[in-house]
Each structure stands twice: as C-alpha cells, then as structure tokens.
N, C-alpha and C positions, 0 to 999 in steps of 0.2 A: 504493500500500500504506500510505505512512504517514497519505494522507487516509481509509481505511479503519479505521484503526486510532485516530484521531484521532476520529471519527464514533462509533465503538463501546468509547471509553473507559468501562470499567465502573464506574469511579475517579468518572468526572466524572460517568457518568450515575445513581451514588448518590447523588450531591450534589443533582441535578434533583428525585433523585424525593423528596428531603426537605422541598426546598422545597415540592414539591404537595403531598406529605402535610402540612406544616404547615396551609397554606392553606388545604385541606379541613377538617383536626380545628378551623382557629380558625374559619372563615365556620361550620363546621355549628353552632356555640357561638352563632355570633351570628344565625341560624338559627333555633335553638334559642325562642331568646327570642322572635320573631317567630309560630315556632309558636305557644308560651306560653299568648300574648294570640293566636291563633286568626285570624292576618291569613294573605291568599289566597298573599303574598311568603313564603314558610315557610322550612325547612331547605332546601327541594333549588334554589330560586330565590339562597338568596345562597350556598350550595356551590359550584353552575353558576359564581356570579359570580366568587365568587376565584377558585376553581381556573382557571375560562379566562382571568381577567387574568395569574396567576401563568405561565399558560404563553403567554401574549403577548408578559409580560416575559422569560422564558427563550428564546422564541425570537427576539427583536429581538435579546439580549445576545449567543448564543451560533449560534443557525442559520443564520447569514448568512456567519460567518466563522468556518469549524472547525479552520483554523489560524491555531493563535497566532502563529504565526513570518509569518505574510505581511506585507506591506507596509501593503494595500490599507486604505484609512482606511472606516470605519464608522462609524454614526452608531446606536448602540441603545439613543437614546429614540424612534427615528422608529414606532415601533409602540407603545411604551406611551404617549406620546404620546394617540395614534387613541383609545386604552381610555378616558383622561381624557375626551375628546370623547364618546365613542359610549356610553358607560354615563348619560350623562345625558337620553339617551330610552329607554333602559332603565325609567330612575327615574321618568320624567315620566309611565308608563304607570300608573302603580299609583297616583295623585295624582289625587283627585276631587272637584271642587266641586256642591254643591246648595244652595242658596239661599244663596250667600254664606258656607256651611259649607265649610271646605277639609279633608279626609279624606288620611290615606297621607303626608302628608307626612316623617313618623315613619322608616315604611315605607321610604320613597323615601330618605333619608337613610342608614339600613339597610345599604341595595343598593350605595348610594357609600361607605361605608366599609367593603361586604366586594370591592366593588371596589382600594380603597388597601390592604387585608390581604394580598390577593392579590400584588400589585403589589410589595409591601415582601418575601413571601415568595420572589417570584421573584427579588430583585436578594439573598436572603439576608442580608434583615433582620429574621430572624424573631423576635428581642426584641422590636424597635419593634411589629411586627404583634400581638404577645399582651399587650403592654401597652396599644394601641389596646384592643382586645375589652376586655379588666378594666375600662379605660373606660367603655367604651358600658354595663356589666352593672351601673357602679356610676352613671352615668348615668343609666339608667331604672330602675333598682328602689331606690336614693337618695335622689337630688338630686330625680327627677320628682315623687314623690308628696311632696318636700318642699316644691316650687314652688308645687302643686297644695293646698296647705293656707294657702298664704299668699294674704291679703285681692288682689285684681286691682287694680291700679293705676287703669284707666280703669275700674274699678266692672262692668266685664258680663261675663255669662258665657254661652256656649251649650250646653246640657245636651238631651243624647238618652237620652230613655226611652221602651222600649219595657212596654207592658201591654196584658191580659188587657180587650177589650170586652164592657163588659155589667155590672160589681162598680163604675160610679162610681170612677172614680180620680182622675180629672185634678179636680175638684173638690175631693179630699183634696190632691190635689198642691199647688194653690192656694194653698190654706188654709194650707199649712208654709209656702208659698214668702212669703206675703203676709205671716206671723207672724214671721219670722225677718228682715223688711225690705226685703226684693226685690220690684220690679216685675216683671210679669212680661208677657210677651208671646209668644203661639203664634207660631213663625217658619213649621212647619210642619207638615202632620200629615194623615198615610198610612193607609189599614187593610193587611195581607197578603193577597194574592190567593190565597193558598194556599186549599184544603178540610179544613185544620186546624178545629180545634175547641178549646179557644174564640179565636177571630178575636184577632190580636194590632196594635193600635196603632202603629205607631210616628211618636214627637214630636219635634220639636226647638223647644226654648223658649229663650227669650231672657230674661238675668235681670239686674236693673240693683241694683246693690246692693257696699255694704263690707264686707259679714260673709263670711267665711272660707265657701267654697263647698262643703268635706266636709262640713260639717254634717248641708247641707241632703240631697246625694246620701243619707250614711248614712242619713236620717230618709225617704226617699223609696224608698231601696232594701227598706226595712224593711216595706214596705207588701206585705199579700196582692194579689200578683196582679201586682205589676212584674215582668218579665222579666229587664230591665239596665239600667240610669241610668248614666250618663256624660259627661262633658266633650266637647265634642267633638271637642277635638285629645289625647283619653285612646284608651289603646288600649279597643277592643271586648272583652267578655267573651262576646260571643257571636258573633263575625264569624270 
C-alpha cells in the first residue's frame, strides 16, 4: 500500500509534469527558430528531443526507486548518461557534406542543446534551461549576423545562390563579385529537376577576398531573378 501510494503521489507527480511542461514550452522556443529559417529539424524534432531527454532524466532519478526510505543504492545518471551518448547520432543525421560544403551543423547543434534543456528540466533546473534558450535566440539573431559582417580571417567564403535560368545572372554575379575584390570560383553548380518553370540554378561559389561578405550577398540578393544567396554555414531562407 504505501508502494502504491508512493507511485501515485499526486504531490510528486505535479512536480514531473512541470518539468515536461517546461521542457516542451523551452525546446518548442528553440524549435521555433529552426522553423524560422525553414530547416527539415523544426519544432516537433527538438520538442521530441527535450521532452524525451527530460523524461529519461525523470525516470533514471525517480523510477527505479519509488521509495525514499529504502536502502538500496542507485545510481540516476546511469540513463541520462545513455541521452548524452545517443543524441549524438540523432545530431549527426541532419549534418550534410557536398563538395567540401558542410550543411546542418547549426541544426545538429540545435538538437544537442534541446537535448541538455531537457535534461536540466528533468533534474529541475528549469532556470539554467531558459537561460540556455535566451542564449541560443541571442546567439543566432545577435552575435550570428554580427560575425557574419565581419571581414573572414582566412579571406574565403562559400556563398549559395540559387537563380532563375535563362535572364544571364551569374555573369552579373561576376561582375559585383570581381568589382568588390573577390576571386571567384564555381565550386558547384546544379539545375532543378523539377517541371517548374522557369528552371532554377543552384551554385555554390567560392570567394577569396577581405571585404566584408554582406555586401556582396545584399548586392547579389538585389538582383531580378535570385531566388536566395547565402553563406553556406547561414541558415537557408528557402530550405
């Protein structure tokens, strides 16, 4: 009876369900953002993530031993533990290389901090977990696009832009990229296989140069007929 009673503490299982509800409202926040920028990892991917780290951590801490009064020694990081391990091929699936471009990594980063939200919600740390998230939002809407204006150290940049074939663009592309001081070089470059109309491009160029890389994007975005220009480790505006 009093393991029954112990089991269906309504006391303790408010407590539980605070910490999930925390975990939910902060991962769908950092979610949120993933959505944003239109990446495939969205709200309901890092949701999933906390919320089942948080209840990993609730259950290593508390399911294993529903009384307090027993003896028996436990160990409940032996499962959150596992979470650390096993969300790291979670992350590695959403991380893609083509031609020496590495994609997601953003993303995959994402998914391991709404896995530590989780994790901090379940052990009922839910300060440290919403101060994490305020992080991350002042991290990529910030500091990102302030990194992102500063000259590149080693001089290069990899820029994906996708346009409209058939209106001569990459020739205008050129022509800014060349005028502003950048070398340039095609790394890659795609058409859509789609039955769209008009057939859409997509490049990924190589640009060797000191000058501040928005510039060039803004003057490039500006053009009839681009679709999206981007960095390539920038979130997609169309992915």
């Amino acid at each position: 009876m009093n393991t029954l009673q112990t089991l269906f503490n309504f006391s303790h299982f408010s407590t539980e369900l605070t910490c999930v509800g925390s975990a939910f409202v902060l991962c769908l926040l950092l979610g949120v953002e993933r959505h944003m920028h239109l990446k495939d990892a969205g709200i309901k991917t890092h949701v999933l993530v906390g919320v089942g780290a948080c209840v990993f951590t609730l259950v290593s801490a508390y399911g294993f031993n529903p009384d307090p009064s027993s003896i028996a020694r436990f160990d409940p990081s032996r499962i959150a533990a596992q979470v650390v391990s096993g969300i790291g091929f979670l992350g590695a699936g959403v991380i893609f290389v083509n031609n020496d471009t590495v994609r997601g990594l953003t993303t995959a980063a994402t998914v391991w901090v709404a896995a530590a939200v989780g994790m901090a919600c379940g052990a009922s740390m839910v300060p440290l977990a919403a101060v994490v998230t305020i992080m991350h939002y002042l991290l990529v809407f910030a500091v990102g696009p302030i990194m992102h204006r500063l000259p590149q150290r080693n001089g290069t940049n990899n820029l994906h832009i996708d346009y409209e074939v058939g209106r001569a663009i990459m020739p205008q592309i050129l022509t800014l990229a060349t005028n502003r001081g950048f070398t340039v070089s095609i790394a890659n470059a795609r058409a859509s296989h789609d039955d769209e109309e008009p057939r859409v491009m997509h490049t990924d160029l190589e640009l060797k140069g000191k000058q501040p890389i928005h510039l060039l994007t803004e003057a490039v975005a500006s053009l009839e007929g681009v679709r999206d220009v981007r960095l390539a480790d920038q979130p997609s505006d169309d992915l």
